[in-house]
One Martini backbone bead per residue (centre of mass of N, CA, C, O) as a GRO file, in nm:
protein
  238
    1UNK     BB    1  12.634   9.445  10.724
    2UNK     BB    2  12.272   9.524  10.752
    3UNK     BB    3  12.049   9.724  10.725
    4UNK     BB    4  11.735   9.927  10.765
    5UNK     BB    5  11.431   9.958  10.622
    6UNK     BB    6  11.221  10.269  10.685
    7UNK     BB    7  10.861  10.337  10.620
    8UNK     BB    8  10.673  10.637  10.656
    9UNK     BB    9  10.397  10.816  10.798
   10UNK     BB   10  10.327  11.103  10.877
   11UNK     BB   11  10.033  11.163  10.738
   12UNK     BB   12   9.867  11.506  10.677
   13UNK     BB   13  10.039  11.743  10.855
   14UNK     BB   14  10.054  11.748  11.128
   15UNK     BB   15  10.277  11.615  11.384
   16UNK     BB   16  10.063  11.504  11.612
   17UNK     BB   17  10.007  11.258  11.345
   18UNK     BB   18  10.210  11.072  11.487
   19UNK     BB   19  10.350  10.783  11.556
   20UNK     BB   20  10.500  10.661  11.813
   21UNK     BB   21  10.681  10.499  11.629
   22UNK     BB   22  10.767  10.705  11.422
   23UNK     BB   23  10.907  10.892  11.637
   24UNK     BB   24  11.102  10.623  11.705
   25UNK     BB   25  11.240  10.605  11.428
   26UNK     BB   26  11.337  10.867  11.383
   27UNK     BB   27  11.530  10.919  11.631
   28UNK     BB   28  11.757  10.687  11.484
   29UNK     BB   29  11.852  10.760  11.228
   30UNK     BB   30  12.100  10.834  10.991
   31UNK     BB   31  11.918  10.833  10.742
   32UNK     BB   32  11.685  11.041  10.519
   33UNK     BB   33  11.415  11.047  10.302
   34UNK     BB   34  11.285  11.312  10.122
   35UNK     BB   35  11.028  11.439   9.929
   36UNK     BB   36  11.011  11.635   9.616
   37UNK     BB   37  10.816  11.777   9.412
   38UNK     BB   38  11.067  11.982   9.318
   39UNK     BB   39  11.362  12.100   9.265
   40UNK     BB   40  11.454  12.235   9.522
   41UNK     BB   41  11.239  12.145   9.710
   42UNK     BB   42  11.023  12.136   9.923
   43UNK     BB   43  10.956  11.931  10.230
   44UNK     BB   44  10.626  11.867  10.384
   45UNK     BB   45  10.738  11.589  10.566
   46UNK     BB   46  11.024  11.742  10.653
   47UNK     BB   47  10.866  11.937  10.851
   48UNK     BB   48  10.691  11.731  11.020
   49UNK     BB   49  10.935  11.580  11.129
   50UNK     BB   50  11.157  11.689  11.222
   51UNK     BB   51  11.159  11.712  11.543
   52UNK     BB   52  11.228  11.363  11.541
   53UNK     BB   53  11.534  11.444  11.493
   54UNK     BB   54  11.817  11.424  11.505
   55UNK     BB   55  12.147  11.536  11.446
   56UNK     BB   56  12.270  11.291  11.300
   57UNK     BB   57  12.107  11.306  11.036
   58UNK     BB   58  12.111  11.214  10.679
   59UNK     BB   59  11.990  11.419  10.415
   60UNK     BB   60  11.818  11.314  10.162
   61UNK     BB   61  11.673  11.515   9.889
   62UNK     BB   62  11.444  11.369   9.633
   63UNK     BB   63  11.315  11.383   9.346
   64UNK     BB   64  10.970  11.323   9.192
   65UNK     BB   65  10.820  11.328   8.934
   66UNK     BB   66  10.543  11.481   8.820
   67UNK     BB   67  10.474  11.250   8.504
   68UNK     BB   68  10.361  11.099   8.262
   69UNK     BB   69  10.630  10.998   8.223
   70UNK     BB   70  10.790  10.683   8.253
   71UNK     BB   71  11.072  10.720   8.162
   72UNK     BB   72  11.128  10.902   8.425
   73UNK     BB   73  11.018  10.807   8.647
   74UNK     BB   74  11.178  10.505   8.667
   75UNK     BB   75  11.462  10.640   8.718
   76UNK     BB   76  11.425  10.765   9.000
   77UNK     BB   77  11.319  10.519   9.124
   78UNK     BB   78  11.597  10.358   9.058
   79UNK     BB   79  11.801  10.535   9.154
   80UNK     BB   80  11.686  10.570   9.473
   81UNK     BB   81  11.689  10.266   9.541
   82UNK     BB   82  12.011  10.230   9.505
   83UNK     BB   83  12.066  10.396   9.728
   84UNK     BB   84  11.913  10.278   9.965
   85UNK     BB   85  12.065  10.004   9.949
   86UNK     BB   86  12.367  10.085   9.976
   87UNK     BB   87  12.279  10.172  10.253
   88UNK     BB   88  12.156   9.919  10.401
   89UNK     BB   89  12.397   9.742  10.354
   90UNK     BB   90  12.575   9.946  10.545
   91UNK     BB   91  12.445   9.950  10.819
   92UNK     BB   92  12.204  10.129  10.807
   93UNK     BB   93  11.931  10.351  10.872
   94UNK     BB   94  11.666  10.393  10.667
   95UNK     BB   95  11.459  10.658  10.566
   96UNK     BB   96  11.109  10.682  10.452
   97UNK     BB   97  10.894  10.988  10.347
   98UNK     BB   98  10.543  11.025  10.385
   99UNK     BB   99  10.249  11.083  10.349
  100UNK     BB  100  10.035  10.990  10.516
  101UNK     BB  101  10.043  10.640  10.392
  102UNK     BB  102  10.242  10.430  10.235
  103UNK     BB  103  10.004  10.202  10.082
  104UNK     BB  104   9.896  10.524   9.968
  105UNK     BB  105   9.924  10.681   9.696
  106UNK     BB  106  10.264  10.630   9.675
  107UNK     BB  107  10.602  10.648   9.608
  108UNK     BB  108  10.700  10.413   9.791
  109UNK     BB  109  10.570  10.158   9.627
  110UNK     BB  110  10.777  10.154   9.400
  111UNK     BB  111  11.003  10.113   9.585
  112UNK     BB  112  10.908   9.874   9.705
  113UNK     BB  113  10.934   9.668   9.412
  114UNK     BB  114  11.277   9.714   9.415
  115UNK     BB  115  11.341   9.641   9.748
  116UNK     BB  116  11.243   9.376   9.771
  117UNK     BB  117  11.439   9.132   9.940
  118UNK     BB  118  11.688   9.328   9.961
  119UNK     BB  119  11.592   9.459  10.240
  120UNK     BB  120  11.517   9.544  10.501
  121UNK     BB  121  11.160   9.580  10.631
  122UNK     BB  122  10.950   9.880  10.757
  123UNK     BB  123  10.637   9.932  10.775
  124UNK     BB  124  10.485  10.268  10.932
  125UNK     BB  125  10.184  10.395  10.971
  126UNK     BB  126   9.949  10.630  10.869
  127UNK     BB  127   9.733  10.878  10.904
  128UNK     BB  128   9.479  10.917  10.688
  129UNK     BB  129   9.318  11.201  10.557
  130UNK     BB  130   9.047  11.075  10.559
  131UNK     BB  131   9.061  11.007  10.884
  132UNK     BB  132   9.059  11.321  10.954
  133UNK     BB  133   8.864  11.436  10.823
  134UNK     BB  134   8.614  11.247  10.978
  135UNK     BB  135   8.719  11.382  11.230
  136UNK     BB  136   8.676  11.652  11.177
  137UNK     BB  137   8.424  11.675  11.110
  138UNK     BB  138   8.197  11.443  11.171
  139UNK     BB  139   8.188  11.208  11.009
  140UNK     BB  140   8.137  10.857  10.883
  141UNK     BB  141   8.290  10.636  10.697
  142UNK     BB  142   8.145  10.391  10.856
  143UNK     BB  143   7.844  10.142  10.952
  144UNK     BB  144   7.745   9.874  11.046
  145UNK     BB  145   7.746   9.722  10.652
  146UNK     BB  146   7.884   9.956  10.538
  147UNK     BB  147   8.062  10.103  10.272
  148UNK     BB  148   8.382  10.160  10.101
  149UNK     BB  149   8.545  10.420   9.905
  150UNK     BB  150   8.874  10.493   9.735
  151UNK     BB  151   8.923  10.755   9.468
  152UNK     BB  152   9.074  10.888   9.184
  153UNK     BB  153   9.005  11.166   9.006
  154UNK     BB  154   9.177  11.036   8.755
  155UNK     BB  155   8.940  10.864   8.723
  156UNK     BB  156   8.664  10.800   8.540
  157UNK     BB  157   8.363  10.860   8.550
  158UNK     BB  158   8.229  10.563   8.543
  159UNK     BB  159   8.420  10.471   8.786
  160UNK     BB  160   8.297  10.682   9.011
  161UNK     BB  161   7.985  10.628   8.960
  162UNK     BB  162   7.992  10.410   9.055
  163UNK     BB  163   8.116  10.412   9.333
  164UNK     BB  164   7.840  10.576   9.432
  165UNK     BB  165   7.645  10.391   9.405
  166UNK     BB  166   7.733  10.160   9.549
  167UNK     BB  167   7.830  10.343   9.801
  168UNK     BB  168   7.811  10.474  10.102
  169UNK     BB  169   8.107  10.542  10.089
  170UNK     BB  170   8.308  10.827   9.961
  171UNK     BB  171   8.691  10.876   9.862
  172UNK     BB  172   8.819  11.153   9.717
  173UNK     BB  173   9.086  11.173   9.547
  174UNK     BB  174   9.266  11.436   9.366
  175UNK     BB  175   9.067  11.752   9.331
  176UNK     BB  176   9.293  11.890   9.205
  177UNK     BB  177   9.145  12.051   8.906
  178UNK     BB  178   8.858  11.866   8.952
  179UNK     BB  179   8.604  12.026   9.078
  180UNK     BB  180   8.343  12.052   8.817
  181UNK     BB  181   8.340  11.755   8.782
  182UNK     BB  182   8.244  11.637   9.044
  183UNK     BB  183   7.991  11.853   9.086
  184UNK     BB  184   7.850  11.737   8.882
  185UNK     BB  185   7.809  11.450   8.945
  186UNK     BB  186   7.695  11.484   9.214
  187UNK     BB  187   7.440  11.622   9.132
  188UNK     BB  188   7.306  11.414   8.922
  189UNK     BB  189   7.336  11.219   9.213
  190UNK     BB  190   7.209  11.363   9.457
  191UNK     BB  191   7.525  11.430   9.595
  192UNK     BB  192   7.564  11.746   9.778
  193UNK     BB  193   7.435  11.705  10.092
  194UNK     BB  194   7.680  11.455  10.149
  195UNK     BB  195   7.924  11.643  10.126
  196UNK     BB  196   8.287  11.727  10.148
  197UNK     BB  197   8.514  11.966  10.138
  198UNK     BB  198   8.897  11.918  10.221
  199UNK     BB  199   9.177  12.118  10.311
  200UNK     BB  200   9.446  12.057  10.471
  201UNK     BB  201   9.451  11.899  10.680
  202UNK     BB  202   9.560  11.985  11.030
  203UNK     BB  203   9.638  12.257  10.924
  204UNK     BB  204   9.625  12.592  10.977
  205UNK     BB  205   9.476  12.613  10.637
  206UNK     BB  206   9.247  12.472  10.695
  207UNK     BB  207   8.942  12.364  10.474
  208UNK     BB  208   8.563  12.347  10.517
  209UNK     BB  209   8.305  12.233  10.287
  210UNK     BB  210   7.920  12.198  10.268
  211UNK     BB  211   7.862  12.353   9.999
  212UNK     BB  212   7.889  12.208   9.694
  213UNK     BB  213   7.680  12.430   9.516
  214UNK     BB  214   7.810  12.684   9.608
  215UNK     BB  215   8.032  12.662   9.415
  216UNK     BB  216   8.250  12.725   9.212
  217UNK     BB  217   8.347  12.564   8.963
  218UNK     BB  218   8.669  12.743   8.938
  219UNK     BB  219   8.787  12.710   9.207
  220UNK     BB  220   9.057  12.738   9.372
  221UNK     BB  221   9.223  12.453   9.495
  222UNK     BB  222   9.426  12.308   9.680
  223UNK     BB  223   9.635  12.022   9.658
  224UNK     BB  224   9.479  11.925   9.922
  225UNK     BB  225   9.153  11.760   9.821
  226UNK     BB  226   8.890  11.665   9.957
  227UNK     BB  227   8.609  11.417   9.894
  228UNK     BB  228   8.313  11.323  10.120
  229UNK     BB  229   8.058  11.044  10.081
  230UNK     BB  230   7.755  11.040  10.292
  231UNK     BB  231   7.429  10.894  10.215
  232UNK     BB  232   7.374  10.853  10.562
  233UNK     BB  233   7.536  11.170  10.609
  234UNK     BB  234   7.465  11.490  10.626
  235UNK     BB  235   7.687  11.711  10.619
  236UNK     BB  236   7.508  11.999  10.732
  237UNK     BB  237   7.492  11.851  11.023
  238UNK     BB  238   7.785  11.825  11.156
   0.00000   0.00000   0.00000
């Protein structure tokens, strides 16, 4: 008998922009895998599910690291893959939990490149932190004709720079640490007015940021801040 893996997105940080679906799916799990940025470290993502979970659901928390090295991450996903498959191959229902959408920027992905063809899957989407945003501000991501792209600030400025050229909106994604950098970018290209920045999305601590000219080049921002360019909709005025 083998069970199901279900990959849940869990959203941007509410408990209350889980989806219907995924919240009817963690309440049958048996397992559930939980990723935690650092060892012993909580995990965000299993804060935002709990209430939706059983009495009797086995939580098993596992690290990520977040590093260069390939051959320390590679081991991560190997290991976590094989315990994952091991529990699925034995009839149970077994979750795994990420921010965001499963299929954005997660560790979900590398996951799942490891499981595929080898146990069910089903992969349950998740409202992107971007689309919060967008619904926060009140800016709309595209219109009519109109372009978007998604990038993270860890691609090299000619590929941002492209990307900022070329669309209607670009959802700059990954900009803690790199604000000065992206600030500056925007200048240049004469889209400070046009942009904003949000952090902490949907959560008690959310902040945004309409006047990015005007903030310190070295200010520190949460872990958590996207910024959002509508060419077509000046930020400060919505």
């Amino acid at each position: 008998m083998s069970g199901t893996l279900y990959a849940i997105g869990t959203g941007p940080g509410a408990a209350d922009l889980i989806t219907v679906r995924g919240a009817r799916i963690l309440g049958i799990l048996d397992i559930l895998y939980a990723p935690a940025g650092r060892k012993g470290g909580d995990s965000l993502s299993l804060s935002i599910v709990s209430e939706y979970l059983s009495h009797r659901v086995e939580i098993k928390s596992r690290h990520f690291p977040m590093s260069l090295n390939e051959a320390e991450k590679n081991a991560a996903w190997d290991t976590v893959a094989e315990e994952m498959a091991a529990d699925a191959a034995s009839g149970k229902r077994v979750g795994f939990i990420t921010l965001g959408d499963a299929m954005l920027y997660s560790t979900w992905v590398f996951l799942l490149a490891r499981l595929q063809h080898r146990v069910a899957i089903e992969i349950i989407p998740g409202v992107t932190s971007f689309a919060c945003i967008a619904a926060r501000a009140q800016v709309p991501l595209a219109m009519e004709n109109q372009s978007l792209a998604v990038m993270a600030c860890t691609d090299n400025d000619e590929a941002l720079e492209q990307a900022l050229l070329t669309h209607d909106c670009v959802v700059l994604m990954k900009v803690y640490g790199r604000f000065a950098r992206i600030q500056a970018l925007l200048r240049r290209l004469d889209l400070l007015d046009h942009a904003l920045l949000m952090a902490d999305a949907s959560l008690p601590q959310e902040q945004c940021f309409r006047a990015l000219g005007d903030m310190a080049a070295d200010r520190v921002l949460p872990y958590f801040s996207t910024v959002l360019v509508n060419k077509r909709w000046p930020a400060q005025s919505a």
